[in-house]
C-alpha positions in Angstrom: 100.2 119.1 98.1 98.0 117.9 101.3 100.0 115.8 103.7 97.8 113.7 106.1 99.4 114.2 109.5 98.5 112.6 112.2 96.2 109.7 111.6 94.1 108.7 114.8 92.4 105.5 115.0 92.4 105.6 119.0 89.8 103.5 120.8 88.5 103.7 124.1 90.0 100.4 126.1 87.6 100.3 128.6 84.6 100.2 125.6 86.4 97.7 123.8 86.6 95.9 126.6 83.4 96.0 128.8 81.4 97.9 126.0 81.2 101.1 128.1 80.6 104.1 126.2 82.9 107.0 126.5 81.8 110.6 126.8 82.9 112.9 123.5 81.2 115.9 123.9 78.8 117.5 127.2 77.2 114.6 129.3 75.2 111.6 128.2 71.4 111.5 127.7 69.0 110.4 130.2 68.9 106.4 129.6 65.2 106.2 130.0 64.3 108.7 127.3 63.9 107.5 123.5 66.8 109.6 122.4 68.1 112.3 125.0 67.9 114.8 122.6 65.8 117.8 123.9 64.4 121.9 122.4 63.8 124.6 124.7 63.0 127.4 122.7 66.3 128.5 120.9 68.3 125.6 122.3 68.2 122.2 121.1 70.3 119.4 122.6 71.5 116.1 120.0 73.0 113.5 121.1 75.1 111.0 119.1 75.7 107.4 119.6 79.2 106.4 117.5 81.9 103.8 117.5 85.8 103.2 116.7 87.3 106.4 114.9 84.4 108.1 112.3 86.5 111.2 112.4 83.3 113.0 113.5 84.5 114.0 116.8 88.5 113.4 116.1 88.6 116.1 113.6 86.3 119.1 115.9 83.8 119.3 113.7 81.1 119.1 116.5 82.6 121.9 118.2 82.7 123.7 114.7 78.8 123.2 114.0 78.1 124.1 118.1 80.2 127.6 117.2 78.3 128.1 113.4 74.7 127.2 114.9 74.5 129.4 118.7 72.2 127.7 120.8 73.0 123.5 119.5 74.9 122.0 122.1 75.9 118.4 120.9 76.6 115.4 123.4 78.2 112.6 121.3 79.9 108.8 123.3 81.8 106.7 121.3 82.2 102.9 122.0 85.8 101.6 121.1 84.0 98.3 119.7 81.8 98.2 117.2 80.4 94.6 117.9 79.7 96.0 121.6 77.7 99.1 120.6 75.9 97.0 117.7 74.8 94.5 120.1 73.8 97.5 122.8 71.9 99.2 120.1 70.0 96.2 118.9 68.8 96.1 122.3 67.6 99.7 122.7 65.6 99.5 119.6 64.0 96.8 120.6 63.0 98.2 123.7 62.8 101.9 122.6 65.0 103.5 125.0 67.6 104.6 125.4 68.6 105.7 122.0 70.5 109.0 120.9 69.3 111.1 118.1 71.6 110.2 115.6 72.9 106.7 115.6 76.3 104.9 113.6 75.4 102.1 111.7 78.2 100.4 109.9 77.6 98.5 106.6 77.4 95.4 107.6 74.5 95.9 109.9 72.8 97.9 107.0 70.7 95.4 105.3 69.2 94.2 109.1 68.6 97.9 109.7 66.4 98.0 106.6 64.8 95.1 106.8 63.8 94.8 110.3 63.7 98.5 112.0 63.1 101.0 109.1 60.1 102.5 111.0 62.5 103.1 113.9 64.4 105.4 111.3 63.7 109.0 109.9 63.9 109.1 106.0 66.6 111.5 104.4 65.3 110.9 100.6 63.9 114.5 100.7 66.0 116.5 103.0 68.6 118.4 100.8 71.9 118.7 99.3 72.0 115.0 99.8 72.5 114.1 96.3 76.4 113.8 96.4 77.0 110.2 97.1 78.4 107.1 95.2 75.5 105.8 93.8 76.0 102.2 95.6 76.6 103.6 99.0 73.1 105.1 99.6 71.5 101.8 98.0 73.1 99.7 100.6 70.8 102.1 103.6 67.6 102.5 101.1 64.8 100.3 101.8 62.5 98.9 99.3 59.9 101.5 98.8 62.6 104.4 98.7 62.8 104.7 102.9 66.8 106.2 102.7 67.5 105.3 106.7 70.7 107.3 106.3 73.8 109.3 105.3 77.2 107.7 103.9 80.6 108.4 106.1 83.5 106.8 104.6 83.9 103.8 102.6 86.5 100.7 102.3 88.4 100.6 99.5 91.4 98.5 99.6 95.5 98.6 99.0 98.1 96.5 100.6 100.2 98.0 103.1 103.6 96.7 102.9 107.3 96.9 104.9 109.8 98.2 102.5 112.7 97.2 104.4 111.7 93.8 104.7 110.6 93.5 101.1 114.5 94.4 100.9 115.4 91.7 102.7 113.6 89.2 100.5 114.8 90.7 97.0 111.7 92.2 96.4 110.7 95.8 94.6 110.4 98.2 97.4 108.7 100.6 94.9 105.1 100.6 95.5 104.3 100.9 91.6 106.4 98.0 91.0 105.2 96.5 94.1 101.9 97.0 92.9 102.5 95.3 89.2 103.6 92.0 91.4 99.9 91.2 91.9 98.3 93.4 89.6 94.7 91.8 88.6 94.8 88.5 90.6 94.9 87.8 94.6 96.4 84.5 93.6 99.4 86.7 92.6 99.5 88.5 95.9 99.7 85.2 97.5 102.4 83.7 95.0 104.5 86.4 96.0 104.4 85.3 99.4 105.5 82.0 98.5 108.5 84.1 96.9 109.1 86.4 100.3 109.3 83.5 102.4 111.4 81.5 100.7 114.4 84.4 99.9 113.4 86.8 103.3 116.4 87.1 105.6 116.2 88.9 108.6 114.2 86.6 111.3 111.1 85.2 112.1 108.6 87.4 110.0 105.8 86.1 108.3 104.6 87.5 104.8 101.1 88.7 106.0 99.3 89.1 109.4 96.2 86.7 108.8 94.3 84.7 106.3 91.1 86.4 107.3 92.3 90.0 106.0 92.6 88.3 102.4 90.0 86.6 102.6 87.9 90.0 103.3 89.2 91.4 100.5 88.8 89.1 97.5 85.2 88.7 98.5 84.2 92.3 98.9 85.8 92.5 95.2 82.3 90.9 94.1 78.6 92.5 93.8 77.2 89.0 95.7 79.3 87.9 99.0 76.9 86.0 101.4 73.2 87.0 99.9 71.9 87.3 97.0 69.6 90.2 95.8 66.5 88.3 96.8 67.8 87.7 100.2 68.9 84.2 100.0 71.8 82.8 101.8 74.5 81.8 99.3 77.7 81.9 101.1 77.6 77.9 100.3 77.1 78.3 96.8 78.9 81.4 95.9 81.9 80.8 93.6 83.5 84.3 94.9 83.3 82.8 98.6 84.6 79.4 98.2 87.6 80.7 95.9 88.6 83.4 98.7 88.6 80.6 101.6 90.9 78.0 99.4 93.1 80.7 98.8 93.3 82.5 101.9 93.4 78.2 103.4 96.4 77.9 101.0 98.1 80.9 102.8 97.6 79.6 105.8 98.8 76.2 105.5 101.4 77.0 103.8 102.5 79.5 107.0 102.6 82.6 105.1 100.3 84.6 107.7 101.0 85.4 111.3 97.9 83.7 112.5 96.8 86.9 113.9 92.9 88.3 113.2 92.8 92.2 112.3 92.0 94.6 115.6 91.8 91.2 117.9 94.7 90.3 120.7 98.1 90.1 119.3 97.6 91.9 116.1 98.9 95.6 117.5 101.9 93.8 119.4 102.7 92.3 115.6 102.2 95.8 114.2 104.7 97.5 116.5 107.2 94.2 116.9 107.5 94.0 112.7 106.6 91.0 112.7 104.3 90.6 109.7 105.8 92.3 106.1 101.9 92.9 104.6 98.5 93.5 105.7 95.3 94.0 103.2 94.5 97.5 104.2 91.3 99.5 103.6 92.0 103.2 104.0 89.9 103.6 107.6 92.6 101.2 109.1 96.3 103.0 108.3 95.8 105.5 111.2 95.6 102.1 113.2 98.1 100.9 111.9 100.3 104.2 112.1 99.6 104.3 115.8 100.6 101.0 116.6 103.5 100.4 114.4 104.7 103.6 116.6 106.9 106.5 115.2 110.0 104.0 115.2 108.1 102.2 112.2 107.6 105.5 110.1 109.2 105.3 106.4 109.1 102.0 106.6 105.6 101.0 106.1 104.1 101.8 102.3 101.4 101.2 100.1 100.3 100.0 97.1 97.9 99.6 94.8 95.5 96.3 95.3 95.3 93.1 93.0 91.5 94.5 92.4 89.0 97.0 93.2 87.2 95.9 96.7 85.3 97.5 99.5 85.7 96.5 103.1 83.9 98.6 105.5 82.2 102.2 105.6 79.4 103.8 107.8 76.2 105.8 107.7 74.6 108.1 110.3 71.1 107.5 110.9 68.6 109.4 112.8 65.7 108.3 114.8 62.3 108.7 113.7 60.9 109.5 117.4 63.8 112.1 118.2 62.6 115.3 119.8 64.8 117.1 117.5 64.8 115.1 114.5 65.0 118.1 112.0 67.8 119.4 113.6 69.5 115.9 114.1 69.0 115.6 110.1 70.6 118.8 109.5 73.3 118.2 111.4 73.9 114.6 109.9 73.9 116.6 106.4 76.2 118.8 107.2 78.6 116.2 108.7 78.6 114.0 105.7 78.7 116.7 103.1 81.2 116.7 100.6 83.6 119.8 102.2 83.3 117.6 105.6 84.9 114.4 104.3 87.2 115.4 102.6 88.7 117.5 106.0 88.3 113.9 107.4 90.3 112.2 105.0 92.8 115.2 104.9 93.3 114.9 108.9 92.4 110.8 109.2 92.4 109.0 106.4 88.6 107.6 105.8 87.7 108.4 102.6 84.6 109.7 101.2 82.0 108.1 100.0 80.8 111.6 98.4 81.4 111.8 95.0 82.1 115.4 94.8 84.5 114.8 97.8 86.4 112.2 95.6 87.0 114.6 93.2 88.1 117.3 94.8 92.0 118.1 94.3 92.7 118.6 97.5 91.3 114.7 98.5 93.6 113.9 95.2 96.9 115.5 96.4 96.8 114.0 99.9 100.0 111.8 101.1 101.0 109.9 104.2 104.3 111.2 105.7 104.2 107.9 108.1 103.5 105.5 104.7 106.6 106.7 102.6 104.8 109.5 101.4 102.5 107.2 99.8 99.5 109.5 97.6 96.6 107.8 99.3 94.0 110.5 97.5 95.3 109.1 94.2 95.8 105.1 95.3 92.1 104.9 97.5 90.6 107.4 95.1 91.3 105.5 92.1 89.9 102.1 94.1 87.1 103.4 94.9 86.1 103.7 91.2 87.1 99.8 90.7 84.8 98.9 93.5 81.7 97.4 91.9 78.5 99.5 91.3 76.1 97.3 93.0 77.1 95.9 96.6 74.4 93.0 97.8 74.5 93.5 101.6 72.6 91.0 103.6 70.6 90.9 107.2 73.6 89.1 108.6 76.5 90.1 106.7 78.3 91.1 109.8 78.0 88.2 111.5 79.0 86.0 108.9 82.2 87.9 108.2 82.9 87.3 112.0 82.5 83.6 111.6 84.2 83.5 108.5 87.5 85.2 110.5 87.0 82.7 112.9 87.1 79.7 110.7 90.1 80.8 109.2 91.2 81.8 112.3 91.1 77.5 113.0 93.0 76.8 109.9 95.9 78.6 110.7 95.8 77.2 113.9 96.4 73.7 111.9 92.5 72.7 111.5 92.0 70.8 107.9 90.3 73.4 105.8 87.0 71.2 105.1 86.6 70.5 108.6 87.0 74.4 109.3 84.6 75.2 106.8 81.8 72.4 108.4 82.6 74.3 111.8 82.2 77.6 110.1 78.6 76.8 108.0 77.1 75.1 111.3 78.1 78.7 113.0 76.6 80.0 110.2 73.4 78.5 110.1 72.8 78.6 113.8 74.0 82.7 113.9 71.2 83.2 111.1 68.7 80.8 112.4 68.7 77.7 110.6 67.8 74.7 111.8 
């Protein structure tokens, strides 16, 4: 059986803070230069641009391809904060400098990435052994005429990480299979037994989940449509998926079943290693978070279980830019990272699962468990979501923006704001963030 050990999810603080970048591998590229990748006869130089924990450099599998390939020398930073190096990179393509070889784009900055800088992109559709993905996944980074901009790192799907002992305390199952069957098939289930938890929980001031937002999140990514439709009109207003995930997710917080905290925001890793929150929605990329902050005195008592329904929150690519001095190397190397033997080491060793279909199916991805979840089999629980997640996922130019905003409107209501006057706040953020009059 796989065990996954020690799950790492550690940002840099100063790039979460200030937006620095942090040095991975070598020393960064020249910040006048397109890319700072260079050839000189038998040695080539790529550099990387990346953010949070993409298990790229985490798991040594730069130093692995630098060993396998003499002569590549790789010089990779990382920015803790993905809103910081999205911001920083929309700026460096505008100006074109500045920019490494091989850039992280995270999916919900795909859809502006296709629409408004595919020429600023090299296209993968021809380069081989790149036929492995979910089908969904390499849609979301393909433009119209067939331009693929990139290669798939992990995807999103989601469980619920929950606190045995405190489900004890409230005269809950503590089995995540019967945990599981609580809420099976409906979020409004999820949230009724919250209703049930606070009501029978005794053992202190601990709240049944850490934020609205987090469900929120994951009832709409449970649809094809969230904020755009496949034309590219704005329908946040409009969609039924939307407007049913922010009454629920407003009935939680009114009802002071959250924390009023905001996933990866201040306060929200204090709550993680205080206990003082019993469930979070969790995507698979965030238990190494979680495992790090809850801290070791936490382990065994954190679990998971199965989601009320199939979702996807979150997920990568690696892109590589068309002007790149090495952009046939930089492509290779991509491949090679996101290949299907690759991910699956980087879900064995961190947790983000693949979005390669061959990697989903391999038995070793199947038999991994979390020591730090209870022994929890995450290849079996995230591999089995990932199949419920729907086959077409409608990203938008702004999707990433609007998820912010949505977090932040929430964000209001727990903090006792009536729910219609939240949501007015929210669509006039909205419409001014996408340019609306």
């Amino acid at each position: 059986m796989g065990t996954l050990g020690s799950m790492r999810r550690k940002a840099v603080a100063t790039a979460a803070a200030v937006g620095a970048l942090s040095l991975v591998v070598g020393c960064g590229g020249d910040g006048d230069s397109v890319t700072g990748g260079s050839k000189d006869g038998d040695k080539v130089t790529i550099t990387m641009g990346l953010f949070g924990v993409m298990g790229i450099k985490e798991t040594g599998l730069l130093e692995e391809y630098e060993k396998n390939n003499p002569g590549v020398t790789i010089k990779a930073e990382i920015a803790g904060d993905e809103q910081t190096y999205y911001t920083a990179l929309q700026t460096k393509l505008a100006a074109g400098k500045g920019l490494k070889d091989i850039q992280g784009i995270e999916i919900g900055r795909a859809k502006e990435i296709t629409e408004t800088r595919a020429d600023m992109f090299a296209d993968f559709s021809k380069v081989e052994g790149t036929d492995h993905f979910l089908p969904w996944k390499q849609s979301q980074i393909t433009t119209k005429d067939g331009k693929v901009l990139g290669l798939g790192t992990d995807i999103g799907p989601m469980a619920v990480c929950y606190r045995k002992d405190y489900f004890e305390k409230a005269g809950l199952p503590t089995d995540r299979e019967e945990v599981g069957k609580l809420w099976a098939g409906d979020w409004k289930k999820y949230v009724e037994v919250g209703r049930t938890f606070k009501k029978d929980f005794k053992g202190g001031d601990v709240s049944y989940t850490d934020s609205a937002s987090g469900l929120f999140n994951a009832m709409v990514y449970g649809y094809p449509e969230q904020y755009y439709n496949e034309q590219g009109d704005l329908i946040y207003d409009t969609n039924p998926a939307v407007k049913e995930a922010w009454q629920l997710a407003s009935d939680a917080a009114e009802e002071d079943l959250t924390a009023k905290l905001r996933q990866f925001q201040p306060g929200w890793d204090p709550g993680l290693s205080n206990g003082t929150f019993a469930t979070a929605v969790c995507p698979a990329w965030m238990l190494s978070h979680i495992s790090e902050k809850a801290g070791e005195v936490n382990k065994g008592k954190w679990d998971v279980a199965r989601a009320p329904k199939g979702a996807n929150w979150g997920g990568s690519f690696l892109g590589v830019i068309e002007d790149s001095p090495v952009k046939e190397e930089a492509q290779k190397l991509v491949a090679w990272l996101t290949a299907p033997e690759q991910q699956a080491r980087i879900f064995k060793d961190l947790g983000n699962i693949p979005s390669s279909q061959k990697a989903l199916e391999d038995p070793s991805v199947k038999a991994v468990k979390n020591d730090y979840f209870s022994g929890a089999p995450l290849g079996e629980i995230f591999g089995a979501a990932a199949q419920e997640i729907p086959d077409k996922q409608v990203l938008g130019r702004k999707d990433g923006t609007i998820k912010d905003t949505f977090s932040q409107g929430l964000a209001l209501v727990e903090q006792g704001t009536p729910r219609d006057e939240a949501w007015k706040t929210t669509s006039e953020r909205i419409q001014k963030a996408v340019g609306r009059p």
